[in-house]
C-alpha positions in Angstrom: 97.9 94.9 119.9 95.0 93.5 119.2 94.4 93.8 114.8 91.5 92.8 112.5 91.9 92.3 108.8 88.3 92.7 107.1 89.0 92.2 103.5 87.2 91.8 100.0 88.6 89.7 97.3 87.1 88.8 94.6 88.7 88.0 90.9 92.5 86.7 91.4 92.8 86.9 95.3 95.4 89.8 94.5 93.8 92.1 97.5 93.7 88.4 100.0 97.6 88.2 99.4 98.5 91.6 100.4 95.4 91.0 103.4 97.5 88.2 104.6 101.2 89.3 104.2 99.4 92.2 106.9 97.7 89.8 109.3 101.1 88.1 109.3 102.9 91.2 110.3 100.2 92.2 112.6 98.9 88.8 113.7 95.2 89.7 113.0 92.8 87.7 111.8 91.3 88.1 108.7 87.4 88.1 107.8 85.2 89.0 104.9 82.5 92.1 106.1 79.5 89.6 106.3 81.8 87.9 109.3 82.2 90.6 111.3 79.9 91.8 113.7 79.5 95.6 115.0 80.0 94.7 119.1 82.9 93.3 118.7 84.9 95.7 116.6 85.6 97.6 120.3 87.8 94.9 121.3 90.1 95.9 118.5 93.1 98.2 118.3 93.4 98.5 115.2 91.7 97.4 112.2 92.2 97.1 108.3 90.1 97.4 105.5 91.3 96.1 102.4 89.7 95.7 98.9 90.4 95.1 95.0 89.5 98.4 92.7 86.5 97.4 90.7 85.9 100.3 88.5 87.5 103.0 90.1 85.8 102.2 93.6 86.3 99.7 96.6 83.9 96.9 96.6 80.5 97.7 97.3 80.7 95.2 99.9 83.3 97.1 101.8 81.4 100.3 101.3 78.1 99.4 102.7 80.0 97.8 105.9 81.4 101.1 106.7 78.0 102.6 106.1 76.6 100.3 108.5 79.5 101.0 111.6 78.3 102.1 114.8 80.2 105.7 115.9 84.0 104.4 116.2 85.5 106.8 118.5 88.5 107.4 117.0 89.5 104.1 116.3 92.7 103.4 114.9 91.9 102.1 111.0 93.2 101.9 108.0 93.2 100.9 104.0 95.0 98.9 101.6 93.6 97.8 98.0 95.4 96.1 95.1 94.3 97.6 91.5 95.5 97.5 87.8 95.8 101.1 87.8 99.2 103.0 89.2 98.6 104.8 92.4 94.9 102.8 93.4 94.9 104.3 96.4 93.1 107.3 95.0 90.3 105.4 94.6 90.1 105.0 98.7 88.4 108.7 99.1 84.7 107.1 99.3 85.5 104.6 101.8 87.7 107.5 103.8 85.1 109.9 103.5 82.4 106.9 105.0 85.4 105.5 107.6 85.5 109.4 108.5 82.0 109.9 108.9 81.8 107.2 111.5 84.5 108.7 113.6 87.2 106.7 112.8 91.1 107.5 112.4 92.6 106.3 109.4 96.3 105.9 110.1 97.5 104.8 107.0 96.8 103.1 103.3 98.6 100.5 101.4 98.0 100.0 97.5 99.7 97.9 95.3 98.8 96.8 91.3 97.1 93.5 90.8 96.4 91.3 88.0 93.5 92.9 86.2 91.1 91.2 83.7 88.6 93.4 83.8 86.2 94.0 80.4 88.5 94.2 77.4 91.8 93.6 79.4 90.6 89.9 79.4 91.3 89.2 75.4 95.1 90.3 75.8 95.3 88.1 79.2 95.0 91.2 81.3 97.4 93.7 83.2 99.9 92.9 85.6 100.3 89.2 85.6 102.0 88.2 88.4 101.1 91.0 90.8 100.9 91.5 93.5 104.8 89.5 93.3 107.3 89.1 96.0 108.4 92.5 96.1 105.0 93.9 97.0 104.0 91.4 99.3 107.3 92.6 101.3 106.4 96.4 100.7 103.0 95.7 102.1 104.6 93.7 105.5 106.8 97.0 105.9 103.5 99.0 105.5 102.0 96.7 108.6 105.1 97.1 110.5 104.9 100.8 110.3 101.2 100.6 112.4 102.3 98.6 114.8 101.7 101.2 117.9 
């Protein structure tokens, strides 16, 4: 199976952790959305997008890649994000609804807490220091295991 990663992190690397405990699992490479090119995302079987929350939304980055995707035809996809909230991957539903539009078929979504030192969480050294740890880098190899088709 052939896999993609395409992955933004930007602040602690929390997201490129959990992006390469995945690739491990699925033996994809990994690339930032300004690496990848539209003709050759055929040549994939499956592909990944991954992204820290940044106020309650996927990087724009991420967002404006999907925008940009050529029809998909049912391509086999799916999302993983680290975030300081609990339960981040509610904050997927944009990116789903824009994966969606293109024709894509999101198989599954990952989401994990991060370290987060956003605005005012920065003076008290921020939220979940030391995530994503050990136990989530495992959690998010199982997830990758579970799409292997």
């Amino acid at each position: 199976m052939k896999s993609l990663v395409i992955c933004t992190s930007i602040h602690h690397q929390n997201t490129s952790r959990i992006a390469s405990a995945i690739a491990e699992v699925l033996q994809a490479q990994i690339n930032k959305p300004n690496e990848v090119h539209n003709e050759d995302l055929s040549s994939y079987d499956i592909i990944g997008f991954g992204s820290g929350i940044y106020r309650w939304k996927v990087h724009k980055a991420l967002l404006d890649f999907a925008d940009n995707l050529p029809n998909m035809q049912q391509k086999s996809v799916f999302i993983f994000s680290t975030s300081g909230a609990p339960d981040g991957s509610k904050y997927h539903k944009e990116l789903k609804d824009r994966l969606t539009k293109k024709n894509c078929k999101i198989v599954g979504e990952f989401n994990c807490r991060g370290w987060d030192t956003f605005g005012p969480l920065k003076i008290i050294g921020g939220l979940n220091k030391n995530k994503p740890n050990k136990d989530d880098i495992e959690k998010a190899k199982r997830f990758a295991q579970s799409l292997k088709i």
